[in-house]
VMD Tcl script that builds the backbone (N, CA, C; Angstrom):
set m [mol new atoms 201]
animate dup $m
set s [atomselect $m all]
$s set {name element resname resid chain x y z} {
  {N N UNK 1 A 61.334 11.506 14.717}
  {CA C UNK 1 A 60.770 11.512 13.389}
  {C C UNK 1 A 60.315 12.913 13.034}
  {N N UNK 2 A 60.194 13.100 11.424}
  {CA C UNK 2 A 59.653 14.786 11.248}
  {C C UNK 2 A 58.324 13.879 10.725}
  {N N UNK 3 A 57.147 15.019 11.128}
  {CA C UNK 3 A 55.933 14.970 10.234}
  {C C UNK 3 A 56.419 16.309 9.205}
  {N N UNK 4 A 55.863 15.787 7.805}
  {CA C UNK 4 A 56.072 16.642 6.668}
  {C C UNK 4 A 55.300 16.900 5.530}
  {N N UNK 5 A 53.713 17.255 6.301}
  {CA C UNK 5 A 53.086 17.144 4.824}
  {C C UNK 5 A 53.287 18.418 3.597}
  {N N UNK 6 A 52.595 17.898 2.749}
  {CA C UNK 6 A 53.504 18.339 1.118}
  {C C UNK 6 A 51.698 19.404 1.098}
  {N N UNK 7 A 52.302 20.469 0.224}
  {CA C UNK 7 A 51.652 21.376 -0.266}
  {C C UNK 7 A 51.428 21.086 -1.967}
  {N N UNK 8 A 50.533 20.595 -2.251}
  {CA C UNK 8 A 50.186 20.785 -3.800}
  {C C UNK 8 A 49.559 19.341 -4.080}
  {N N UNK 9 A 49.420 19.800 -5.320}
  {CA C UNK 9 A 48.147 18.258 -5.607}
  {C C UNK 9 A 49.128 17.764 -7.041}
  {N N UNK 10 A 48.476 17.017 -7.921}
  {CA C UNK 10 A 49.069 16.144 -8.921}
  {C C UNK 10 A 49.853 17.169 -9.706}
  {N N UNK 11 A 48.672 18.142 -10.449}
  {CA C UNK 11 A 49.857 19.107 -11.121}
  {C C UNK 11 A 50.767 19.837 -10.751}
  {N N UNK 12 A 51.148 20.523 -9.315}
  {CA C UNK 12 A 51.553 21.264 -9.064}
  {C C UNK 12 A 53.085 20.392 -8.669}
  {N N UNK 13 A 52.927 18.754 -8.392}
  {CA C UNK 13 A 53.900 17.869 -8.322}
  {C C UNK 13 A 54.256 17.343 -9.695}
  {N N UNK 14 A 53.724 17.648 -10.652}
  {CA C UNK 14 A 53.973 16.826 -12.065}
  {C C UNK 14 A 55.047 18.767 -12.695}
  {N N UNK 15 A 54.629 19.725 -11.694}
  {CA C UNK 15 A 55.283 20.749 -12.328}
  {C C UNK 15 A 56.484 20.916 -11.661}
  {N N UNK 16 A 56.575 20.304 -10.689}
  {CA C UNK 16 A 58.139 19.969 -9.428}
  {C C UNK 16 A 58.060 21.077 -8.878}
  {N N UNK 17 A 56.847 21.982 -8.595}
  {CA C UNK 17 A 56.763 22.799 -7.431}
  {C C UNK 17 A 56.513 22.442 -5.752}
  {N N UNK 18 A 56.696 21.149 -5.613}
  {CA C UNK 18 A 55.942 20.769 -4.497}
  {C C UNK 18 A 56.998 21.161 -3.175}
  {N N UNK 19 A 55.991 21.540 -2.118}
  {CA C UNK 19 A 56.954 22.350 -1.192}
  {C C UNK 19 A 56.210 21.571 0.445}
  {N N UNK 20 A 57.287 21.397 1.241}
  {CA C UNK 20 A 56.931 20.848 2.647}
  {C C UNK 20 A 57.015 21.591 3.814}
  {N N UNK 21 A 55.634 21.454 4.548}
  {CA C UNK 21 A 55.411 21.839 5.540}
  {C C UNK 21 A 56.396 21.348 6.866}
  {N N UNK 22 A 57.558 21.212 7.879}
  {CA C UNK 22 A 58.106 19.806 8.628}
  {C C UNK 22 A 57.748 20.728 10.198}
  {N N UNK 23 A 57.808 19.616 10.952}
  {CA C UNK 23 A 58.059 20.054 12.437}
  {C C UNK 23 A 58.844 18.483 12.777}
  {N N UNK 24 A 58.829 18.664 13.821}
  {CA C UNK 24 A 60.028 17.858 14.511}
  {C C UNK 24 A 61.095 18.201 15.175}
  {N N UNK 25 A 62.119 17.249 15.492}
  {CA C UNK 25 A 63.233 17.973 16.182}
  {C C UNK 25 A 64.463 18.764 15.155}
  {N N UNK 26 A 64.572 19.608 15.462}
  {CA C UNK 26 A 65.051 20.705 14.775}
  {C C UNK 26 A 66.620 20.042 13.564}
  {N N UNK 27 A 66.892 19.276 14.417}
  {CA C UNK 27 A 68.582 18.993 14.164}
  {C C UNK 27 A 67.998 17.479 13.006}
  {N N UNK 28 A 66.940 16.737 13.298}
  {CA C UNK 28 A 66.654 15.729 12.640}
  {C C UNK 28 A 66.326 16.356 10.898}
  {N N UNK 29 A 65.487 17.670 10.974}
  {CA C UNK 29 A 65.242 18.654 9.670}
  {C C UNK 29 A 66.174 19.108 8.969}
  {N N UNK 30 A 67.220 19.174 10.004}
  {CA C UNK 30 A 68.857 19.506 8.974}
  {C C UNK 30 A 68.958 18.452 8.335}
  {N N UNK 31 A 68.957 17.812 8.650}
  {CA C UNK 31 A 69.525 16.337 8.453}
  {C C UNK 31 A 68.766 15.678 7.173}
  {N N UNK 32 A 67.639 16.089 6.976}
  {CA C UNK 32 A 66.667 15.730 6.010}
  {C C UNK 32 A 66.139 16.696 4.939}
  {N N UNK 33 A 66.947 17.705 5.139}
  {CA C UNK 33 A 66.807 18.944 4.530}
  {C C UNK 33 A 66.875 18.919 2.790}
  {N N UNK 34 A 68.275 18.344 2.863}
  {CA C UNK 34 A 68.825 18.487 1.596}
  {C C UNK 34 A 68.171 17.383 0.764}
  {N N UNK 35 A 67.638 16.135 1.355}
  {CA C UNK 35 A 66.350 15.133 0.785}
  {C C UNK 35 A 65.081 15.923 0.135}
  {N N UNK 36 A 64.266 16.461 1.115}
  {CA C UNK 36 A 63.445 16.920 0.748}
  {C C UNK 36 A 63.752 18.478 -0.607}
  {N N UNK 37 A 64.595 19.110 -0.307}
  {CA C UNK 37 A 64.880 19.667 -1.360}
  {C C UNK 37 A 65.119 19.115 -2.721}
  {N N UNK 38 A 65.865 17.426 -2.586}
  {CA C UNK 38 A 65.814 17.498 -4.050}
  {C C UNK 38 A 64.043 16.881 -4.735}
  {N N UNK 39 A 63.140 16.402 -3.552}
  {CA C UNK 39 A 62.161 16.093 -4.010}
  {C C UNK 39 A 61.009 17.108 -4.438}
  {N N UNK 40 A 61.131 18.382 -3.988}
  {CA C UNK 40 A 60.736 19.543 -4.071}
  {C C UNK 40 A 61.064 20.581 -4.181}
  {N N UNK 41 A 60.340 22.100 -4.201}
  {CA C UNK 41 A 61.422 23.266 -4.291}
  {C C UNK 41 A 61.752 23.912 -3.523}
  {N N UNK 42 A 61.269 23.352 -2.154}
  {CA C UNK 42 A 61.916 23.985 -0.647}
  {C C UNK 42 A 60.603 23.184 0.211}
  {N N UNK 43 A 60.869 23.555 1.666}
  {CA C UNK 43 A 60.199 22.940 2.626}
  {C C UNK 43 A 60.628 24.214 3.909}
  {N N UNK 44 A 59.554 24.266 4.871}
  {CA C UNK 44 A 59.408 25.452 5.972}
  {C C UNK 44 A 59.329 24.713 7.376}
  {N N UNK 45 A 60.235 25.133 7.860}
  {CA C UNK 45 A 60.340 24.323 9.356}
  {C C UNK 45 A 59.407 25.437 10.157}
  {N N UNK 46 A 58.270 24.623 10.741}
  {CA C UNK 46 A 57.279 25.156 11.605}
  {C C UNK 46 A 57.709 25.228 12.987}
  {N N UNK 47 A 58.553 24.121 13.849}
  {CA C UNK 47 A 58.300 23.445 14.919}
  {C C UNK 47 A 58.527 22.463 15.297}
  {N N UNK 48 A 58.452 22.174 16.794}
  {CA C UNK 48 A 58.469 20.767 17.270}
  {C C UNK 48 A 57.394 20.187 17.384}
  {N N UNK 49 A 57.073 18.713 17.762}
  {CA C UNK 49 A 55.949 17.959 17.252}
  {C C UNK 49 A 55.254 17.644 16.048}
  {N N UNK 50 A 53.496 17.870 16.287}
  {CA C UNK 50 A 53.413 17.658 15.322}
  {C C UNK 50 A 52.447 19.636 14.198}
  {N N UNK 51 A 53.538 20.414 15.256}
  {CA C UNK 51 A 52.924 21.743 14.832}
  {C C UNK 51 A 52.460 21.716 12.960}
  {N N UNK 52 A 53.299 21.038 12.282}
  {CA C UNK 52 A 53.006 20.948 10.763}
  {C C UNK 52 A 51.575 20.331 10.577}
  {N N UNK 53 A 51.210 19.830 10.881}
  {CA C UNK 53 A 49.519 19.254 10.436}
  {C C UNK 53 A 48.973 20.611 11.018}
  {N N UNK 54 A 49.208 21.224 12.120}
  {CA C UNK 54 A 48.203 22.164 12.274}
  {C C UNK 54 A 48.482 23.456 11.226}
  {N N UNK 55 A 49.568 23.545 10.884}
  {CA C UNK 55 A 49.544 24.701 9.839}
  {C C UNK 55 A 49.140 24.366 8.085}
  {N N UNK 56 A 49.048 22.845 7.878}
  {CA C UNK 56 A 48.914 22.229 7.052}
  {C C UNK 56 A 46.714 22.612 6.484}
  {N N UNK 57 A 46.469 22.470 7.858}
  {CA C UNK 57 A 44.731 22.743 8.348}
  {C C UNK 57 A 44.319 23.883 7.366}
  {N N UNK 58 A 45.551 25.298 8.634}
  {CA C UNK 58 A 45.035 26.582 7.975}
  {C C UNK 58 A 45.299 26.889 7.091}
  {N N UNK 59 A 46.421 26.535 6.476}
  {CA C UNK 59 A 47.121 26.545 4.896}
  {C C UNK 59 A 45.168 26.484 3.948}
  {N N UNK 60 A 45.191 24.801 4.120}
  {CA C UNK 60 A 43.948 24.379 3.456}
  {C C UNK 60 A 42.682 25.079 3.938}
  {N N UNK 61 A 42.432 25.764 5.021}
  {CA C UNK 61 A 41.415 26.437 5.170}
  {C C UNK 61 A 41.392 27.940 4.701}
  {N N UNK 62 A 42.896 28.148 4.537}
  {CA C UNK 62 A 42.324 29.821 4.308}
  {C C UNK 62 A 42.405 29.626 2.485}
  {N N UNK 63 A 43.096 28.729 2.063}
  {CA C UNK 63 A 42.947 28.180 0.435}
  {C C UNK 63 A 41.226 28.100 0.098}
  {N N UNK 64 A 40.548 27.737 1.314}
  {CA C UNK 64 A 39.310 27.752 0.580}
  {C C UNK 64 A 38.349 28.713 0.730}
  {N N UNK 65 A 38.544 29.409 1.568}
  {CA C UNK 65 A 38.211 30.951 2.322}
  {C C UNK 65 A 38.808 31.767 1.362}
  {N N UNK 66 A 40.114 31.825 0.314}
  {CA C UNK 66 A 40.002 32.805 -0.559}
  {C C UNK 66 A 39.842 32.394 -2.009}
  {N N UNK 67 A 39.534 31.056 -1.900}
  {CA C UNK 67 A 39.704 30.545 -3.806}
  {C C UNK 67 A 37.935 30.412 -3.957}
}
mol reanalyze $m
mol bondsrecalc $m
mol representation Tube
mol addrep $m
């Protein structure tokens, strides 16, 4: 399975900017690639496991450390 959380909140998905964080097995992300692209405007392969929640953290922590 990929974990894939999404970057953005209501507007930034009502503006079809929404972009995914994935980890997982590498070959399963190909595979799901071209999905998530049409639901968003790209997605960033982190890793295996569940490395995406942890970059998902600092994403949201340094968002509030500079906003």
């Amino acid at each position: 399975y990929l974990a894939a959380p999404v970057s953005g909140n209501a507007k930034v998905i009502k503006a079809g900017k929404l972009t995914f964080v994935v980890s997982g097995p590498q070959p399963a992300y190909e595979v799901a690639r071209p999905y998530l692209d049409m639901m968003g405007v790209g997605s960033s392969y982190v890793g295996e496991g569940e490395l995406s929640r942890i970059v998902k953290i600092c994403h949201n922590v340094m968002l509030g450390v500079v906003t």
